[in-house]
C-alpha positions as protocol buffer text, in pm:
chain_id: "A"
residue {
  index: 1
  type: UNK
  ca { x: -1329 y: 7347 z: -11235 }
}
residue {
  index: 2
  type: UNK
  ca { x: -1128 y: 7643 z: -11302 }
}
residue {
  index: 3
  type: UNK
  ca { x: -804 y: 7747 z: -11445 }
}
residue {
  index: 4
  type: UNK
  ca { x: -711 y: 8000 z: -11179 }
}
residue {
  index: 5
  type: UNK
  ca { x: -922 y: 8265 z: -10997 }
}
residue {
  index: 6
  type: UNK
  ca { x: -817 y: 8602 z: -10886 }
}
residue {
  index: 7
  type: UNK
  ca { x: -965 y: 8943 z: -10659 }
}
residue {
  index: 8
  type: UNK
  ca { x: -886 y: 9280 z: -10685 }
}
residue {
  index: 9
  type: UNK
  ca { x: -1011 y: 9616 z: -10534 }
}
residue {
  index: 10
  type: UNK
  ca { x: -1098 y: 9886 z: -10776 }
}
residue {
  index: 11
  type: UNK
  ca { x: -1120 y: 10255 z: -10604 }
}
residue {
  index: 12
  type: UNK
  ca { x: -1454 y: 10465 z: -10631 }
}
residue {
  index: 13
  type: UNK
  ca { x: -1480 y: 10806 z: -10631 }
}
residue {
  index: 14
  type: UNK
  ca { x: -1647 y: 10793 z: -10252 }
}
residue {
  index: 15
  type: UNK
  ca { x: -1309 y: 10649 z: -10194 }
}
residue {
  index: 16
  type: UNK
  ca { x: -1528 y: 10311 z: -10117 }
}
residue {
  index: 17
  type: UNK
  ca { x: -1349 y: 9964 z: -10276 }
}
residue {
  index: 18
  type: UNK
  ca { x: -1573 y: 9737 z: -10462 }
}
residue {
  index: 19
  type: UNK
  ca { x: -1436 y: 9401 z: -10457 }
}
residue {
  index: 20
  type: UNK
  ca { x: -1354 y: 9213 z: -10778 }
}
residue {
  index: 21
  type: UNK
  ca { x: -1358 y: 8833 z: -10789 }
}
residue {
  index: 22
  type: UNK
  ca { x: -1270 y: 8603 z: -11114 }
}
residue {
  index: 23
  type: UNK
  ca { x: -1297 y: 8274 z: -11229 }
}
residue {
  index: 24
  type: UNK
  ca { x: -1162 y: 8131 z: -11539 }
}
residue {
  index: 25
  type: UNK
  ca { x: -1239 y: 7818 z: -11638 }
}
residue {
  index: 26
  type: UNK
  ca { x: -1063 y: 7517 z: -11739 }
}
residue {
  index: 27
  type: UNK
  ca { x: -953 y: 7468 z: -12146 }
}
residue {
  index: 28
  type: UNK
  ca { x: -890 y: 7696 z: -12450 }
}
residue {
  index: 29
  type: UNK
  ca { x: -1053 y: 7992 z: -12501 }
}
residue {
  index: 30
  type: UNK
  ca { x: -1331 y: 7921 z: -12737 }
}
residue {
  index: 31
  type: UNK
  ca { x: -1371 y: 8044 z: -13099 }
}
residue {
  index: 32
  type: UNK
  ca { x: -1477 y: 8454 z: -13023 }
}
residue {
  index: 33
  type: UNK
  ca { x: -1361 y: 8474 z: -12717 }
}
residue {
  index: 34
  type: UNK
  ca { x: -1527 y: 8390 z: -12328 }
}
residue {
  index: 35
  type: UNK
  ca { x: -1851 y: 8383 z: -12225 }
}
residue {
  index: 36
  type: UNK
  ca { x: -1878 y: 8616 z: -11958 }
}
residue {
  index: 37
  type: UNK
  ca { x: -2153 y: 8664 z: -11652 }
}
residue {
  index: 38
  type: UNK
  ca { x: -2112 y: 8913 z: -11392 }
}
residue {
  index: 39
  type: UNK
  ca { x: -2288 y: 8877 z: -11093 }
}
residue {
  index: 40
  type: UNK
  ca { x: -2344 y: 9103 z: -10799 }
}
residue {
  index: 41
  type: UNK
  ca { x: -2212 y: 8995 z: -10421 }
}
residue {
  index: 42
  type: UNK
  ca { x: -1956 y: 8766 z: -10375 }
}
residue {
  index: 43
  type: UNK
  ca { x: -2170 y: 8476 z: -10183 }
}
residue {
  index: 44
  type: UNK
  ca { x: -2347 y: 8460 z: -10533 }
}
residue {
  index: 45
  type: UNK
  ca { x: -2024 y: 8413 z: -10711 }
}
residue {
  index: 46
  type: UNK
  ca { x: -1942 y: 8174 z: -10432 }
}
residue {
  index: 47
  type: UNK
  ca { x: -2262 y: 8003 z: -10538 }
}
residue {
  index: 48
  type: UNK
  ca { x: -2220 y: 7972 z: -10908 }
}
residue {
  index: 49
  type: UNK
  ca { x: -1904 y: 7845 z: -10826 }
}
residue {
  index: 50
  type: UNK
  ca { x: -1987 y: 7570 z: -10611 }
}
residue {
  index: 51
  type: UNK
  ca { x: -2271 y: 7451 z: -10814 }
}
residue {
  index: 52
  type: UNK
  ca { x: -2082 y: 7469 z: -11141 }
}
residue {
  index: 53
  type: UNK
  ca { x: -2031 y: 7056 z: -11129 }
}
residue {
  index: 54
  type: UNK
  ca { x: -1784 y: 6891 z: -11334 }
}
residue {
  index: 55
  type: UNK
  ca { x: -1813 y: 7043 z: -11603 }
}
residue {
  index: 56
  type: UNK
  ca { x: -1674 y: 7352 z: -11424 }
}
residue {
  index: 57
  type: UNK
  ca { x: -1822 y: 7675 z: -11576 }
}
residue {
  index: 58
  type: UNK
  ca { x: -1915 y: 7784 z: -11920 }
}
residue {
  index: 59
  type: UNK
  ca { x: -1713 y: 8091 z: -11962 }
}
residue {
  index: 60
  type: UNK
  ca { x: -1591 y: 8356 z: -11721 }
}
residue {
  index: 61
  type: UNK
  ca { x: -1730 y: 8413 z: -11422 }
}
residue {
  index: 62
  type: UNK
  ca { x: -1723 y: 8791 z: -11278 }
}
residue {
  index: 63
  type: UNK
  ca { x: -1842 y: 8898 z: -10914 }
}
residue {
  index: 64
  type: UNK
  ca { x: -1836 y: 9244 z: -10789 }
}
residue {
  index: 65
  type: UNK
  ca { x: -1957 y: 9392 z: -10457 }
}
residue {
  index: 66
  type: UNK
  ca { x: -1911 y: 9648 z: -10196 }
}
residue {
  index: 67
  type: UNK
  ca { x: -1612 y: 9584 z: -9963 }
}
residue {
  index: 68
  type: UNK
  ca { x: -1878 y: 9625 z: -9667 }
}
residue {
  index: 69
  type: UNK
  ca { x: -2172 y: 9381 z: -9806 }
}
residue {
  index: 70
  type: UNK
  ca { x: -2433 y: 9563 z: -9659 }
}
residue {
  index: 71
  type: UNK
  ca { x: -2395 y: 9853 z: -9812 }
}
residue {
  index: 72
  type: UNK
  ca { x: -2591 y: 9704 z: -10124 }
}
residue {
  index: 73
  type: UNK
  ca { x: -2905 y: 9863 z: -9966 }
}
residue {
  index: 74
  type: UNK
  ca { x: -2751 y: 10162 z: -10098 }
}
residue {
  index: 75
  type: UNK
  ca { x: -2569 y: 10084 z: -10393 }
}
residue {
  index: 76
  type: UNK
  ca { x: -2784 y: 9817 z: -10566 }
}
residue {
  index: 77
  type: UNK
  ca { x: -3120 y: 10053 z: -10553 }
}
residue {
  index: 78
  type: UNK
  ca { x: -3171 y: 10437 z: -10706 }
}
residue {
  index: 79
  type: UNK
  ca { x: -3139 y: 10696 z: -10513 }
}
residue {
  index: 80
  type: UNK
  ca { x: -3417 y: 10918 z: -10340 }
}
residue {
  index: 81
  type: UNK
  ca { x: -3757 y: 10671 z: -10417 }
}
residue {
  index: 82
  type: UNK
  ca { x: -4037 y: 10781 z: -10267 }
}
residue {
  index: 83
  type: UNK
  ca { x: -4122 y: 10477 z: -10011 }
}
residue {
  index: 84
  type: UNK
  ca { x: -3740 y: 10330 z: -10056 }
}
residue {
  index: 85
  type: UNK
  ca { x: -3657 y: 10265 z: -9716 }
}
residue {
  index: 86
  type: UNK
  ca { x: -3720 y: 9880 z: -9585 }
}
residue {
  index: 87
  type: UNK
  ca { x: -4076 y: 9807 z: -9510 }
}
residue {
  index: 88
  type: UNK
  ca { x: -4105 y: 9926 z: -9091 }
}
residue {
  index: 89
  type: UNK
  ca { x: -4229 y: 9583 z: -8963 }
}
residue {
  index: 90
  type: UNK
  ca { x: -3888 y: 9471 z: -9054 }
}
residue {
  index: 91
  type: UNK
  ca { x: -3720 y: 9657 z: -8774 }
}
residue {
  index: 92
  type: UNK
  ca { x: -3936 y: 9491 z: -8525 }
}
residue {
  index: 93
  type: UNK
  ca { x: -3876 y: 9131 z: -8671 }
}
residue {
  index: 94
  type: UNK
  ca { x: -3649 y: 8951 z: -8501 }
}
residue {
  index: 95
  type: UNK
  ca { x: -3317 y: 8920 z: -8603 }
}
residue {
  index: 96
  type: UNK
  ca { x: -3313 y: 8580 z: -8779 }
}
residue {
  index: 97
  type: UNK
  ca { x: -3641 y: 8699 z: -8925 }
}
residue {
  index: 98
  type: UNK
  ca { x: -3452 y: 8966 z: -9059 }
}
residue {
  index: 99
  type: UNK
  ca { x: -3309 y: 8970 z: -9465 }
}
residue {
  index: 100
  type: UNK
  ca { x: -2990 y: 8895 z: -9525 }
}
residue {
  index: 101
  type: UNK
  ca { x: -2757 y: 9157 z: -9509 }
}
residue {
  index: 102
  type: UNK
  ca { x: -3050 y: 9373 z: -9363 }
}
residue {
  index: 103
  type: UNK
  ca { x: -2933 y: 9765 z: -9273 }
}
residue {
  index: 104
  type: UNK
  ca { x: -3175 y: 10006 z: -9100 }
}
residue {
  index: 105
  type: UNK
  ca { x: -3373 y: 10221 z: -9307 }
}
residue {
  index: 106
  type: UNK
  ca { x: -3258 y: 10575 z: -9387 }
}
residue {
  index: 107
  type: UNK
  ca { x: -3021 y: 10756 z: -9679 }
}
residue {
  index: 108
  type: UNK
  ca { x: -2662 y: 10677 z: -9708 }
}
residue {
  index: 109
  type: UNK
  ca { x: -2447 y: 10889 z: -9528 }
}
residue {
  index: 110
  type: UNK
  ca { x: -2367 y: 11234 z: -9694 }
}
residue {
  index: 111
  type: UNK
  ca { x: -2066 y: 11203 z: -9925 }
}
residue {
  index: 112
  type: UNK
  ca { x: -2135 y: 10897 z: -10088 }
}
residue {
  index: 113
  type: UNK
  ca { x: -2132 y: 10840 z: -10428 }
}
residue {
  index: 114
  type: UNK
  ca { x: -2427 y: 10558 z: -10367 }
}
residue {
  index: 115
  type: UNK
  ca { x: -2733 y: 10468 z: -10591 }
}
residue {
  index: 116
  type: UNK
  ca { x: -2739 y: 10214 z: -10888 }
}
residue {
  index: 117
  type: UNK
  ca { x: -2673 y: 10474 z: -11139 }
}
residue {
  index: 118
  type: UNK
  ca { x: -2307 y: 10539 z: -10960 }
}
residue {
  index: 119
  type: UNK
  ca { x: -2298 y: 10135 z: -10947 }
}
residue {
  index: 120
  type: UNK
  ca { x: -2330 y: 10083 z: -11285 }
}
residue {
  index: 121
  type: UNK
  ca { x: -2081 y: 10340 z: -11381 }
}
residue {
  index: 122
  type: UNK
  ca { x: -1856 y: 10107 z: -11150 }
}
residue {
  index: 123
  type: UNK
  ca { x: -1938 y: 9818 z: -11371 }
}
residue {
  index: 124
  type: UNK
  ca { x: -1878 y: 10018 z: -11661 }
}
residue {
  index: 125
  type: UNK
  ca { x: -1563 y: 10031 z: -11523 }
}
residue {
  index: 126
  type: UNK
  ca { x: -1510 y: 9681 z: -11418 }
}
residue {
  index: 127
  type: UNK
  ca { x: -1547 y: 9589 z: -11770 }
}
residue {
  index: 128
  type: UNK
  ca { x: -1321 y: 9782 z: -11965 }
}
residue {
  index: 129
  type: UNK
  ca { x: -1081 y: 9663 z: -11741 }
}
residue {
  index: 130
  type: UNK
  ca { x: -1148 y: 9268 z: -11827 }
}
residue {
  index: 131
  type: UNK
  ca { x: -1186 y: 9330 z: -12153 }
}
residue {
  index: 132
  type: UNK
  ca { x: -878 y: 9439 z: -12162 }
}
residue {
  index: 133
  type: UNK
  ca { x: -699 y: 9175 z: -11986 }
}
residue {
  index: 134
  type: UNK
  ca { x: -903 y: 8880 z: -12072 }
}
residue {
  index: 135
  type: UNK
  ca { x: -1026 y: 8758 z: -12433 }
}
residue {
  index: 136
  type: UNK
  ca { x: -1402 y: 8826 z: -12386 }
}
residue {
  index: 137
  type: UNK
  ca { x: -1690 y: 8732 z: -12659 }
}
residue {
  index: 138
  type: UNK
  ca { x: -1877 y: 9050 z: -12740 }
}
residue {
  index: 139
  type: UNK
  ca { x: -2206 y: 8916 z: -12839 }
}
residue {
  index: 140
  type: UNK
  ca { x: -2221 y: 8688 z: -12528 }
}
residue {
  index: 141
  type: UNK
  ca { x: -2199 y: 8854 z: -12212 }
}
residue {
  index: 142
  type: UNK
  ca { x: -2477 y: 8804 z: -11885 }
}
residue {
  index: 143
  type: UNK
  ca { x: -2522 y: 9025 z: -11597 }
}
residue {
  index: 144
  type: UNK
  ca { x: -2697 y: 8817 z: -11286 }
}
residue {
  index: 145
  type: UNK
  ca { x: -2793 y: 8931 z: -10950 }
}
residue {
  index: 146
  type: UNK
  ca { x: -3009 y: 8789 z: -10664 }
}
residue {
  index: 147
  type: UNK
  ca { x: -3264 y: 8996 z: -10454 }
}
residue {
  index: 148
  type: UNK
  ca { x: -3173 y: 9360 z: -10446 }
}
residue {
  index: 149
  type: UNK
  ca { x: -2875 y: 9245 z: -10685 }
}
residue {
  index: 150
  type: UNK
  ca { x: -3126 y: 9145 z: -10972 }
}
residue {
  index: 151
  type: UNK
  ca { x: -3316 y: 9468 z: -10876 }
}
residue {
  index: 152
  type: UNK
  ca { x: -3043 y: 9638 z: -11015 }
}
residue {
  index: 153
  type: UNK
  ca { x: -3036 y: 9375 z: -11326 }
}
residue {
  index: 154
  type: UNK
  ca { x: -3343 y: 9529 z: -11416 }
}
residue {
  index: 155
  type: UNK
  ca { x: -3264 y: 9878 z: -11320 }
}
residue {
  index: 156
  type: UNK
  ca { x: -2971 y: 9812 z: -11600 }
}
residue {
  index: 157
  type: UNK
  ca { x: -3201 y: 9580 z: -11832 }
}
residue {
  index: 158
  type: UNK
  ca { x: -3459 y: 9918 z: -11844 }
}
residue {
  index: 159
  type: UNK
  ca { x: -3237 y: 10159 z: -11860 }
}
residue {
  index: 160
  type: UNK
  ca { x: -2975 y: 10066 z: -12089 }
}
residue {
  index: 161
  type: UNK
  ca { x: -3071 y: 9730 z: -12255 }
}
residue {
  index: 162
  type: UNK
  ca { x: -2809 y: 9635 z: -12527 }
}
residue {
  index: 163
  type: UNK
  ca { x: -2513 y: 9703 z: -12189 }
}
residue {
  index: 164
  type: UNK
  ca { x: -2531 y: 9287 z: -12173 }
}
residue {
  index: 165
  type: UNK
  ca { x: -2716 y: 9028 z: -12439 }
}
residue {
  index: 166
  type: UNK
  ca { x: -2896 y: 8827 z: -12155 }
}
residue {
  index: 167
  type: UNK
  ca { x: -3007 y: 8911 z: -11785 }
}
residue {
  index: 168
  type: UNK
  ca { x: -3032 y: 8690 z: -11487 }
}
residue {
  index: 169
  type: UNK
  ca { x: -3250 y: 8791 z: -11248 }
}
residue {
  index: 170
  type: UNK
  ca { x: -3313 y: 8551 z: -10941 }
}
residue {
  index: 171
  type: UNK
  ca { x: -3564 y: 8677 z: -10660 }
}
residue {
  index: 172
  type: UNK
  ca { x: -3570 y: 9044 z: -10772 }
}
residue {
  index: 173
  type: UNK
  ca { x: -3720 y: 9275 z: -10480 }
}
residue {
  index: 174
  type: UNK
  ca { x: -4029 y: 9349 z: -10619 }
}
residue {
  index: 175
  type: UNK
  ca { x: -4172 y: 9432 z: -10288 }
}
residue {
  index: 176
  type: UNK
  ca { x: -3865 y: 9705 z: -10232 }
}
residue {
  index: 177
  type: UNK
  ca { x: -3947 y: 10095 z: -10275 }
}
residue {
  index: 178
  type: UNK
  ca { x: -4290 y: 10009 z: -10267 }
}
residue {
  index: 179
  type: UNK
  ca { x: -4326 y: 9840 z: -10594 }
}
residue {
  index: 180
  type: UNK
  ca { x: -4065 y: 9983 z: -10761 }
}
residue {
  index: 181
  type: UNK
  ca { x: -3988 y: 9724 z: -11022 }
}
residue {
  index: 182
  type: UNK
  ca { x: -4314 y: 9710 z: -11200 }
}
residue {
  index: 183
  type: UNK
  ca { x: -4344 y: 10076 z: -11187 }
}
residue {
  index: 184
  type: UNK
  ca { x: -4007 y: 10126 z: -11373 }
}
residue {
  index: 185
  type: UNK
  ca { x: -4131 y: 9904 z: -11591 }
}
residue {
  index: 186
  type: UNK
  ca { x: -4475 y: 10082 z: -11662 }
}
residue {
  index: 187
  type: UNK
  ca { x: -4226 y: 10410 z: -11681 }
}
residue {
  index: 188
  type: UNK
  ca { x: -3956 y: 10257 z: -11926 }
}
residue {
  index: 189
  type: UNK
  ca { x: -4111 y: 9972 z: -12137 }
}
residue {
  index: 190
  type: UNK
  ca { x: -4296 y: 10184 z: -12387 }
}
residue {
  index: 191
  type: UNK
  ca { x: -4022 y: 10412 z: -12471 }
}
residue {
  index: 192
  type: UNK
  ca { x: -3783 y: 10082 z: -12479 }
}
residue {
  index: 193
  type: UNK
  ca { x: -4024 y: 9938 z: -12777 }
}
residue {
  index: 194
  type: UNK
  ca { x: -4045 y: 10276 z: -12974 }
}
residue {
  index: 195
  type: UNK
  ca { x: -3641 y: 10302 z: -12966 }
}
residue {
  index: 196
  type: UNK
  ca { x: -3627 y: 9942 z: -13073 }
}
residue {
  index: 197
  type: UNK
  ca { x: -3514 y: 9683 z: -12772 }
}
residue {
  index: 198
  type: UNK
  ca { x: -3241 y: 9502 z: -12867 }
}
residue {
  index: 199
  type: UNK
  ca { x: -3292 y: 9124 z: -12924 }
}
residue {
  index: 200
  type: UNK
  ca { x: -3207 y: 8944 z: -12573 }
}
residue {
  index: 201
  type: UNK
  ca { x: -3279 y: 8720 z: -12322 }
}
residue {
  index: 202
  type: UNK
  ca { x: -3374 y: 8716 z: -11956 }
}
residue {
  index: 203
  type: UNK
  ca { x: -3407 y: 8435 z: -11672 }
}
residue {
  index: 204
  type: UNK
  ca { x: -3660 y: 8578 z: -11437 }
}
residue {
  index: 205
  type: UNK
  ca { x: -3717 y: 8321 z: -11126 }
}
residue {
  index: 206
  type: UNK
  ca { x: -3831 y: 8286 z: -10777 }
}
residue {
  index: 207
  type: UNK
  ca { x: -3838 y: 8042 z: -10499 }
}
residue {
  index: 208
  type: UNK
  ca { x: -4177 y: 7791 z: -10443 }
}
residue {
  index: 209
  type: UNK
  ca { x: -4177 y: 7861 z: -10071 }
}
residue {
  index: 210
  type: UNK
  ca { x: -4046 y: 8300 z: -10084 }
}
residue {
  index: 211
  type: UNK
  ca { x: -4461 y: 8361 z: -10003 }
}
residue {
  index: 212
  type: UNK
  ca { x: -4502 y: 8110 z: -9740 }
}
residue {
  index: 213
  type: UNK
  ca { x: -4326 y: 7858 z: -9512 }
}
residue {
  index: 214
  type: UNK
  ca { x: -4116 y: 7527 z: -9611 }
}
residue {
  index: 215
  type: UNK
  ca { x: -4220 y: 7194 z: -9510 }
}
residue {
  index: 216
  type: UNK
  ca { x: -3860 y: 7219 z: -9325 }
}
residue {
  index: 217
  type: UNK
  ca { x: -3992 y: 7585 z: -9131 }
}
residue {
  index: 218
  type: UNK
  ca { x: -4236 y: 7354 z: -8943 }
}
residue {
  index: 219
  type: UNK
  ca { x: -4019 y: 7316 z: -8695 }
}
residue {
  index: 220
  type: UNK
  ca { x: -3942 y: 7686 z: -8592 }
}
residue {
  index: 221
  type: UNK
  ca { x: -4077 y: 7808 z: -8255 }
}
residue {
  index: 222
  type: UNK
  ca { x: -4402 y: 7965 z: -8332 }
}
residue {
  index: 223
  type: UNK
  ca { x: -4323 y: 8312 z: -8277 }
}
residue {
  index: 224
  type: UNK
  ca { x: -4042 y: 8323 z: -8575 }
}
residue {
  index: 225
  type: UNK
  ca { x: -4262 y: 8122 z: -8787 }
}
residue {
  index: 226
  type: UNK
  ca { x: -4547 y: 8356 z: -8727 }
}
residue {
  index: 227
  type: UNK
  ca { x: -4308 y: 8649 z: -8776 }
}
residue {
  index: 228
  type: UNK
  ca { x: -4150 y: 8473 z: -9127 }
}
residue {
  index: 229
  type: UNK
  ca { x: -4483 y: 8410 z: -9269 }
}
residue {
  index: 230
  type: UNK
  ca { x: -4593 y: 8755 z: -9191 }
}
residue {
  index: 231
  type: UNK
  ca { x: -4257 y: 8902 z: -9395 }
}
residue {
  index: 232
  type: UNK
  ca { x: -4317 y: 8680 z: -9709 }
}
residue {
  index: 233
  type: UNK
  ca { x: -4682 y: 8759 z: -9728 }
}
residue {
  index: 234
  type: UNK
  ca { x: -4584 y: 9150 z: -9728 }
}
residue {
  index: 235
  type: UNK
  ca { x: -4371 y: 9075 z: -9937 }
}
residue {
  index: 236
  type: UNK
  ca { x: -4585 y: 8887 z: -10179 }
}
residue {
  index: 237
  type: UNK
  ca { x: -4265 y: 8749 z: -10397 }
}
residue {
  index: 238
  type: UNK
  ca { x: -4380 y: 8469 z: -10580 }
}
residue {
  index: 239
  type: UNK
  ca { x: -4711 y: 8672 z: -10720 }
}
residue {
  index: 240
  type: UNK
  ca { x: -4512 y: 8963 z: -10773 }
}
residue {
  index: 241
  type: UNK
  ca { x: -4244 y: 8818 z: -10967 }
}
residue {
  index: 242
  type: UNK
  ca { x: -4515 y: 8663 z: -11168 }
}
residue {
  index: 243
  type: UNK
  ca { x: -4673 y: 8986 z: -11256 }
}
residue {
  index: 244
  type: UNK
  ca { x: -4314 y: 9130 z: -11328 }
}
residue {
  index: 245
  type: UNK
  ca { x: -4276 y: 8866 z: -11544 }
}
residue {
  index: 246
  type: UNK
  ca { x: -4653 y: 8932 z: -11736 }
}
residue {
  index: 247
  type: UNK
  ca { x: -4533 y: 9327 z: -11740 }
}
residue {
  index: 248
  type: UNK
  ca { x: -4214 y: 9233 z: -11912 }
}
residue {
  index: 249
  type: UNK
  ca { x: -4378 y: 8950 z: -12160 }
}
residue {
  index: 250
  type: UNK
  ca { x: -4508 y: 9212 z: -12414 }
}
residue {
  index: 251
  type: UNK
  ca { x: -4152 y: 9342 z: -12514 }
}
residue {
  index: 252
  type: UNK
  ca { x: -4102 y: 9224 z: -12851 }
}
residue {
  index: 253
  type: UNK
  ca { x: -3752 y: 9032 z: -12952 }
}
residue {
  index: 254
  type: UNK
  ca { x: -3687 y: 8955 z: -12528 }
}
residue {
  index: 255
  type: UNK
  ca { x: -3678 y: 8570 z: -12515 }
}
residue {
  index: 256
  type: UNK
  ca { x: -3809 y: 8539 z: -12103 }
}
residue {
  index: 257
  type: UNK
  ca { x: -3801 y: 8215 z: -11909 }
}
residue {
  index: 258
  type: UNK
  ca { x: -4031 y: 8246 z: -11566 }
}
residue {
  index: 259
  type: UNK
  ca { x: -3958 y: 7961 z: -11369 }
}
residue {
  index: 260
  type: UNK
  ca { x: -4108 y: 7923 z: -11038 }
}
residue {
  index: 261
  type: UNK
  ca { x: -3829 y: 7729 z: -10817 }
}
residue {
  index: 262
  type: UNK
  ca { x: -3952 y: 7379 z: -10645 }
}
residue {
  index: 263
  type: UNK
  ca { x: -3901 y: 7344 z: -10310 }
}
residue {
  index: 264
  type: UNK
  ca { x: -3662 y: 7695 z: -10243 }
}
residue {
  index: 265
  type: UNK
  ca { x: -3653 y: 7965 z: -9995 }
}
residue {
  index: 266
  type: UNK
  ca { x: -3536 y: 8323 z: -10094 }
}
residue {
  index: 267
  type: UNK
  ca { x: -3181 y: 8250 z: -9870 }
}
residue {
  index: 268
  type: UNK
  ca { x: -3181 y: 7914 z: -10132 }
}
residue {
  index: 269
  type: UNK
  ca { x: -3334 y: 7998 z: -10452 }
}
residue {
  index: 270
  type: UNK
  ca { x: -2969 y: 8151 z: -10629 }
}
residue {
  index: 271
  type: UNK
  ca { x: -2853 y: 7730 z: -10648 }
}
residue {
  index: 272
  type: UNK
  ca { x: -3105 y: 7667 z: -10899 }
}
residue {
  index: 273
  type: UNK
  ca { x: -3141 y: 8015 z: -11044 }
}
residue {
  index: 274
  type: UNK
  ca { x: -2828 y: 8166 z: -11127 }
}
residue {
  index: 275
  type: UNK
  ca { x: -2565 y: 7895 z: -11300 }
}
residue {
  index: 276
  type: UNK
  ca { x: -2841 y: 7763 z: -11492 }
}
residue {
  index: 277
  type: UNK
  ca { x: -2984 y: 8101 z: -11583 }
}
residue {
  index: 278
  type: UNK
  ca { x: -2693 y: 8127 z: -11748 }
}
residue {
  index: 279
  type: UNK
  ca { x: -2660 y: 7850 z: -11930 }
}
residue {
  index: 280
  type: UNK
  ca { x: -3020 y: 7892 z: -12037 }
}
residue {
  index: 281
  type: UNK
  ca { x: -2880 y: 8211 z: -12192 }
}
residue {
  index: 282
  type: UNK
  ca { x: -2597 y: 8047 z: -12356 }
}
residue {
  index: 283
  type: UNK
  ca { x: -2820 y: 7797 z: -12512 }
}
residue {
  index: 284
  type: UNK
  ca { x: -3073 y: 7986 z: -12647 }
}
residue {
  index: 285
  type: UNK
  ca { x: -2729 y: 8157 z: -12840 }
}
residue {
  index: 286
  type: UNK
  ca { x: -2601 y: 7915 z: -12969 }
}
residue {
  index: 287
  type: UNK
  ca { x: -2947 y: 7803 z: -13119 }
}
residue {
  index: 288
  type: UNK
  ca { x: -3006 y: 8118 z: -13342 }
}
């Protein structure tokens, strides 16, 4: 349940509009202010919405995208990484083979302000603007993302840690730019611990079946189950999210949670990954 919910269009310097949606929940505001996640693309927020229950959300809910969604292949990842561009059997797959949201490979047109550091500074911006309209706690606030939206997560979690006290990250593309999420780890984690990592937490998941097929794929004709097999096993997401997870394990004061999803597909995994991510977070605050 929520109190009201609300969208508005913020301009970027490309002259691009990222989308704002919010969601406020029922009740008072609670003793320091809301609880706030922010979550990239609005079928995620959509998501945590709908699987919020009755007992509606636990603070306020935040979701910002491009206004064109597939534009996240350029927006959610850096800039200019060697091997960036989607692996090339995926032009070949077949269209429902394909990943949500998939774009062709190649840089984004000239012009653009495009690349997760220009994103964040759009979240930068996103916030100052709620926290001055809205009564927000400053010791408990989440950013969540799914696939290349928790790739950024951790392109935010690495590069400027104490920006949010907990991370969601749901299905991060760990097979995108090559392996570019354990690298940045291997790259940023040391210097992290010598400057002191701030005390937080992070929800790192994946789905059962995002390496092979569901009991309920059996059914597909055999060339698109051939092909989908052959796209999760290049993409090797449930043993790379593990290893992300074994990478990231070593960084004293971050309070991890690895949780391998029963019975999920990538498309499914943000139902049982995201909202209670989140809460997970919120727990483990309360507790200390």
């Amino acid at each position: 349940m929520t109190a009201f919910s609300t969208e508005f269009t913020l301009s970027r310097t490309d002259g691009r509009p990222c989308v704002v949606r919010l969601a406020v929940p029922v009740g008072p505001v609670p003793p320091g202010g809301w609880p706030v996640a922010y979550v990239l693309d609005q079928s995620q927020f959509d998501t945590m919405c709908l699987t919020a229950g009755p007992h509606g959300l636990p603070g306020l809910l935040v979701g910002l995208a491009p206004q064109v969604p597939a534009q996240r292949v350029w927006d959610y990842v850096p800039l200019r990484w060697p091997g960036a561009a989607s692996p090339p059997e995926e032009a070949a797959l077949a269209p429902a083979a394909r990943p949500p949201g998939y774009v062709a490979p190649g840089q984004p047109p000239a012009g653009l302000c495009a690349g997760a550091a220009c994103w964040l500074r759009v979240l930068d911006r996103v916030r100052a603007r709620l926290a001055a309209d809205f009564p927000l706690h400053p010791a408990r606030q989440v950013l969540a993302g799914h696939s290349l939206g928790a790739l950024f997560a951790l392109y935010v979690l690495l590069h400027r840690p104490g920006t949010f006290d907990g991370y969601v990250l749901s299905s991060p593309s760990v097979w995108w730019g090559g392996g570019y999420a354990r690298r940045l780890v291997r790259r940023r984690l040391a210097w992290l611990v010598r400057q002191g990592l701030p005390s937080l937490g992070l929800a790192l998941s994946v789905g059962e079946f995002e390496q092979s097929l569901s009991p309920e794929e059996a059914d597909l004709d055999p060339e698109a189950r051939a092909q989908q097999l052959l796209k999760r096993q290049r993409r090797a997401m449930v043993d790379g999210v593990g290893a992300l997870a074994a990478d990231l394990a070593v960084a004293p004061g971050l309070r991890l949670r690895h949780t391998v999803l029963p019975g999920h597909i990538h498309r499914t995994a943000p139902q049982d990954a995201l909202l209670p991510g989140w809460r997970w977070l919120l727990a483990g605050d309360a507790a200390r």
